[in-house]
GUVONU-636893 format. One record per residue: x, y, z of N, C-alpha, C, CB in turn; residue number from 1; residue in three letters; chain. Coordinates in pm, 1 decimal, padded with zeros to 6 digits, always signed. Glycine has a CB too. Example, Ala and Ser with C-alpha at 12.3 -4.5 7.8 and 13.67 -1.06 7.14 Angstrom:
BEGIN
PT_n.px_n.py_n.pz_ca.px_ca.py_ca.pz_c.px_c.py_c.pz_cb.px_cb.py_cb.pz_resi_resn_chain
PT_+01319.0_-00569.0_+00780.0_+01230.0_-00450.0_+00780.0_+01320.0_-00330.0_+00780.0_+01130.8_-00447.3_+00904.6_1_ALA_A
PT_+01285.0_-00225.0_+00708.0_+01367.0_-00106.0_+00714.0_+01290.0_+00003.0_+00787.0_+01408.4_-00059.8_+00572.5_2_SER_A
This chain:
BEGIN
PT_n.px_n.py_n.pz_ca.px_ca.py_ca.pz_c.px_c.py_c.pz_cb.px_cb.py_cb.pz_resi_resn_chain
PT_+02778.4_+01953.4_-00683.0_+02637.1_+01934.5_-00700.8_+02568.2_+01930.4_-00564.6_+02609.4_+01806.8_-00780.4_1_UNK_A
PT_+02519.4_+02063.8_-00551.8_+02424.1_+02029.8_-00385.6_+02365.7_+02159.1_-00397.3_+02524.5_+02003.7_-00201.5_2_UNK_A
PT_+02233.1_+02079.2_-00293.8_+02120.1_+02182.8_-00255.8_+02104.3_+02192.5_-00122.4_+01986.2_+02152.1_-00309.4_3_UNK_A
PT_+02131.3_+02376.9_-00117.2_+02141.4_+02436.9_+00028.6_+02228.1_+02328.5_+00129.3_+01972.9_+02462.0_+00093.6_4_UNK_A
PT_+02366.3_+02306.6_+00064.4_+02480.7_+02253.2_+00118.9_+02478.9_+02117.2_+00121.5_+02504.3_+02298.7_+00239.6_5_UNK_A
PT_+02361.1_+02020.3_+00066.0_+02356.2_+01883.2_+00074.6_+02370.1_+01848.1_-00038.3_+02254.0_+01826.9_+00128.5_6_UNK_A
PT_+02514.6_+01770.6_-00046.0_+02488.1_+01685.8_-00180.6_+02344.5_+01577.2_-00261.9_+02595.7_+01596.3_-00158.8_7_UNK_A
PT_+02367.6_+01622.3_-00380.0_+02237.1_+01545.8_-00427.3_+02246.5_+01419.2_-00438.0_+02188.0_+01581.6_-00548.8_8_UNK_A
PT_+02383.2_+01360.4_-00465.4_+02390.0_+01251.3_-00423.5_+02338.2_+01156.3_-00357.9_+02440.5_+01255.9_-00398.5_9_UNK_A
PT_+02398.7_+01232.6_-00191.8_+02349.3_+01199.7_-00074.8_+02150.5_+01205.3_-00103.9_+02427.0_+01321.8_+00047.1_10_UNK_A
PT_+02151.6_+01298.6_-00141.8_+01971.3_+01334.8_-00141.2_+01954.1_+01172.0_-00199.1_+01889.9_+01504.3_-00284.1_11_UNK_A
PT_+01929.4_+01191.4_-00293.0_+01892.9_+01074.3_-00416.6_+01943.3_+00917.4_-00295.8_+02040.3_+01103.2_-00620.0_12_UNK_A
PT_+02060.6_+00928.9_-00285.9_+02068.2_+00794.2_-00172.6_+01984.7_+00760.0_-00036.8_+02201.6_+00797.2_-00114.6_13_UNK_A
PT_+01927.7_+00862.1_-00014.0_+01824.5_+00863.3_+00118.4_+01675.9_+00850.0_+00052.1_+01836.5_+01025.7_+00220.3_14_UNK_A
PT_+01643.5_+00854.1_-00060.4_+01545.1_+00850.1_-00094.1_+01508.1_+00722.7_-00190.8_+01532.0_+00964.9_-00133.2_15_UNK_A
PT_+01618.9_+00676.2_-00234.9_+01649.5_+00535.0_-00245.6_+01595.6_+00402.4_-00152.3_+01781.0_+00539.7_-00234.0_16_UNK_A
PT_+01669.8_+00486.2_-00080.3_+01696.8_+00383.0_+00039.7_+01557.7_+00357.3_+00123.2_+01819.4_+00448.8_+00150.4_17_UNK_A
PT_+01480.2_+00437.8_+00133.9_+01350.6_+00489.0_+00125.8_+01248.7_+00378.2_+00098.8_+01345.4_+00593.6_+00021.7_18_UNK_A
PT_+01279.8_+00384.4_-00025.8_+01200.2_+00330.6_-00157.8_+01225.0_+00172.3_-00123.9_+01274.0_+00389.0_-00332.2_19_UNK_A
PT_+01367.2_+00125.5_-00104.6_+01392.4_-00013.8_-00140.0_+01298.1_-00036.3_+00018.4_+01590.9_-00077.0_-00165.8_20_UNK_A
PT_+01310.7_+00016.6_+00120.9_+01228.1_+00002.7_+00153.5_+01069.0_-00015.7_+00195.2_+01267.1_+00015.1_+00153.6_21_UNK_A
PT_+01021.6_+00030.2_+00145.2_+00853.9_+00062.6_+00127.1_+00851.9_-00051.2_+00027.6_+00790.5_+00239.6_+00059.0_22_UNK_A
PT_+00944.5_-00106.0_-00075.7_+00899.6_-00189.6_-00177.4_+00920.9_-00343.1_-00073.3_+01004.4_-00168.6_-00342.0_23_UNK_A
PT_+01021.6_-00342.8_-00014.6_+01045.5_-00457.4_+00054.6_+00969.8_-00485.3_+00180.4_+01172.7_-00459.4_+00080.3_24_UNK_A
PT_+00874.9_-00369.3_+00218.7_+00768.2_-00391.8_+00347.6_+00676.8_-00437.5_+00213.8_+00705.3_-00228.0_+00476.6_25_UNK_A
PT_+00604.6_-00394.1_+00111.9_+00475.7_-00443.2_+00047.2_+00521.6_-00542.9_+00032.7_+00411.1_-00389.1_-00069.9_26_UNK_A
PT_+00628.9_-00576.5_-00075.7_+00636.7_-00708.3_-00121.7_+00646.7_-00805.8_-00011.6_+00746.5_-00722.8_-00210.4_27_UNK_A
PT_+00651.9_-00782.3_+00119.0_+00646.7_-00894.8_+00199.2_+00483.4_-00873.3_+00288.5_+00800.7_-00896.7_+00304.2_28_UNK_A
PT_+00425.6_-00790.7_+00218.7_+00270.2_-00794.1_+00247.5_+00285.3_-00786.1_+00414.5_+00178.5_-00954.2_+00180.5_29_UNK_A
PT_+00368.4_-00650.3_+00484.6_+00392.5_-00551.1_+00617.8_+00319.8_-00446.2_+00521.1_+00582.8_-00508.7_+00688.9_30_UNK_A
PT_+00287.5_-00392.6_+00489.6_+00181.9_-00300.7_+00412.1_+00137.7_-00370.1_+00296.3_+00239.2_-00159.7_+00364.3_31_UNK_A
PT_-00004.9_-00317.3_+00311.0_-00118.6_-00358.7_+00187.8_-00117.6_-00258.2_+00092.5_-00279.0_-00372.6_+00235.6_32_UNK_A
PT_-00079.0_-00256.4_-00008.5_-00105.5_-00171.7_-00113.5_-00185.6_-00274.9_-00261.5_+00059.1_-00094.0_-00148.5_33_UNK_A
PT_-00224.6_-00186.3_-00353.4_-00261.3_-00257.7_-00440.7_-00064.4_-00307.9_-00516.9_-00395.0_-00154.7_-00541.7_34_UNK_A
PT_-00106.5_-00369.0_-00643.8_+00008.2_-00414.8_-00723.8_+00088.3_-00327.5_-00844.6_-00043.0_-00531.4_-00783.8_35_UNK_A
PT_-00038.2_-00223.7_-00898.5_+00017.5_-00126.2_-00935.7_+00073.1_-00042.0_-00874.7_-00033.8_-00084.6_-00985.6_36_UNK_A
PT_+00071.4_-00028.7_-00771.2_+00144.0_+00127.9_-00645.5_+00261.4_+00028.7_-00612.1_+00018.7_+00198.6_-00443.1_37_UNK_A
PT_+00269.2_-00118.3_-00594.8_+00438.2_-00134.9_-00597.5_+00496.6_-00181.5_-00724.2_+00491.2_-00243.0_-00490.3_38_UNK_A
PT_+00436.5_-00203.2_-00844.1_+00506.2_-00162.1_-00949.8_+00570.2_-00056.8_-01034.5_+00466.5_-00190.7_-00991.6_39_UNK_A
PT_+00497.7_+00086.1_-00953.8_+00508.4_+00219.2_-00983.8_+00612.0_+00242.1_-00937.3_+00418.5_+00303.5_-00946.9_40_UNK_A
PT_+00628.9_+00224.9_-00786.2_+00688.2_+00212.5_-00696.2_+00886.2_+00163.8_-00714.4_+00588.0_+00121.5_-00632.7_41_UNK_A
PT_+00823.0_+00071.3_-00748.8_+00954.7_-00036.3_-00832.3_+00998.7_+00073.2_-00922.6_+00895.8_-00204.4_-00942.5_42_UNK_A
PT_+00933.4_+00082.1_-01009.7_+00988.1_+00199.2_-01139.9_+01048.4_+00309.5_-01116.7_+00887.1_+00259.3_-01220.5_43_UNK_A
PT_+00989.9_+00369.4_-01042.5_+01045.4_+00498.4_-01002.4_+01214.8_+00459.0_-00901.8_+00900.4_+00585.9_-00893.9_44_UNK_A
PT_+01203.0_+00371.1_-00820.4_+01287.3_+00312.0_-00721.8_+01435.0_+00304.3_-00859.5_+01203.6_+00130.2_-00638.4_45_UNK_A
PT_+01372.7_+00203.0_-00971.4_+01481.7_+00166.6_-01035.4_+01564.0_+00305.4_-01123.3_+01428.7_+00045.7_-01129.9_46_UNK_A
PT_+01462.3_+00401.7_-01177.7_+01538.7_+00503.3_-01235.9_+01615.2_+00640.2_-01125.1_+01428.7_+00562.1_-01344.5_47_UNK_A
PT_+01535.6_+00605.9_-01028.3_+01638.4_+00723.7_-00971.5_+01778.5_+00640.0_-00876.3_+01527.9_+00846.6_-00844.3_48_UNK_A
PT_+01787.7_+00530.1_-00890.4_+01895.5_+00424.7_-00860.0_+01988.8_+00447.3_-00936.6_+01863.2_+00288.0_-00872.7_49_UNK_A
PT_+01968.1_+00439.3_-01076.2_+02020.4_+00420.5_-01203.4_+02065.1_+00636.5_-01210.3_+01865.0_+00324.1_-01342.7_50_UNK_A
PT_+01996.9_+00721.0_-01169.4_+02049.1_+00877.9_-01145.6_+02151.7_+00885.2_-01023.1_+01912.3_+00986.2_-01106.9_51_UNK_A
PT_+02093.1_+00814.3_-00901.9_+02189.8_+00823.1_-00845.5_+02375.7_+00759.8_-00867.5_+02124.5_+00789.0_-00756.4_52_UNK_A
PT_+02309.7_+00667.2_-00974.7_+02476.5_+00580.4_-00977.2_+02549.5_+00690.4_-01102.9_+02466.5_+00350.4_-01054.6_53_UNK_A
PT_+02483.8_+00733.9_-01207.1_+02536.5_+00807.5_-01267.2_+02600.5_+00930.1_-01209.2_+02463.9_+00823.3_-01342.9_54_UNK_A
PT_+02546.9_+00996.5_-01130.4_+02602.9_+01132.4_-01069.1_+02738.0_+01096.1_-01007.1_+02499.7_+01201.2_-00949.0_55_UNK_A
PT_+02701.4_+00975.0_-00911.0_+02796.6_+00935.2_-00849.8_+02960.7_+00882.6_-00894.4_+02732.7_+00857.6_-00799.8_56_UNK_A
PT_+02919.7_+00853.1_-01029.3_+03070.4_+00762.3_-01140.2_+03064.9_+00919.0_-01165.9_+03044.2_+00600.0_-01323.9_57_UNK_A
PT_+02969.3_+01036.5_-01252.4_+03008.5_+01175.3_-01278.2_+03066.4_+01231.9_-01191.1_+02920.4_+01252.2_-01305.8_58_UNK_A
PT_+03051.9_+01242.3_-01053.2_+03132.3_+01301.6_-00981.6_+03268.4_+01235.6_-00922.6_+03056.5_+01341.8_-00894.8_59_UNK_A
PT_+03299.3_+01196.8_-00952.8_+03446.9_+01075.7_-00941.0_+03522.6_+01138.1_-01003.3_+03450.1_+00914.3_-01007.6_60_UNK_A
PT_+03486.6_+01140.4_-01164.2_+03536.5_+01107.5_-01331.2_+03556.2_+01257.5_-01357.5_+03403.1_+01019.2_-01459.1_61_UNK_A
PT_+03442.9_+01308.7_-01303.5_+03498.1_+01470.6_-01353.5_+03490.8_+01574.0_-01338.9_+03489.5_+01509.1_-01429.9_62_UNK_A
């Protein structure tokens, strides 16, 4: 599974990682955003967490 030689994995884990960040600068109010843009934020953070862990047990398993 990869695009133009990078696993998506890897993709999805850098963009994660990203995320837990930007949520953990607002929530400690280091950026001002409103409460819906880090609840969105959150959401999106949690389902592509939850894609990345699946690919990751899929590519193990099979």
């Amino acid at each position: 599974m990869n695009i133009g030689g990078v696993s998506i994995i890897l993709i999805l884990g850098v963009i994660n990682m990203a995320l837990v960040l930007f949520q953990m600068s607002t929530g400690l109010r280091w950026i001002r955003i409103s409460y819906s843009v880090h609840k969105k934020t959150g959401v999106i953070l949690f389902f592509g967490a939850a894609l990345h862990a699946f690919l990751a047990i899929l590519s193990n398993y099979g």
